[in-house]
C-alpha positions, 0 to 999 in steps of 0.5 A: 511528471510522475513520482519517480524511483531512481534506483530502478530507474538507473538500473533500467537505464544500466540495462540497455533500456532507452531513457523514454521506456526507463522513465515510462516504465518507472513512473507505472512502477511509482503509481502501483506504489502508491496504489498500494499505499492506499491499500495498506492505509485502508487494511489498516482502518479495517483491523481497527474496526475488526478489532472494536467490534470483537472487543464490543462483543466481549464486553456485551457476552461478559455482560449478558452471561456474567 
């Protein structure tokens, strides 16, 4: 079985829904979460790489121009 969020999970279950729709509906939940995880690790790398590169360009300008 998929990760799991119990808060939501409960709160389903509080709601009237059936323990097989709580748990399906849940586990779709968990998997976005992690896609999104994913997603934030690489934006992550990306501002690194954004930011080597102004700063390498600056350092050459300076050089050039200075």
């Amino acid at each position: 079985m998929s990760t799991m969020i119990f808060e939501v999970y409960d709160a389903l279950k509080d709601a009237g829904a059936t323990e097989v729709k709580a748990k399906k509906a849940v586990e779709s939940l968990a998997n976005y979460e992690s896609r999104f995880n994913k997603v934030e690790s690489e934006l992550t790398l990306l501002k690194w790489m954004v930011g080597f590169n102004i700063g390498l360009s600056v350092v050459i300008l300076l050089k050039l121009f200075g």
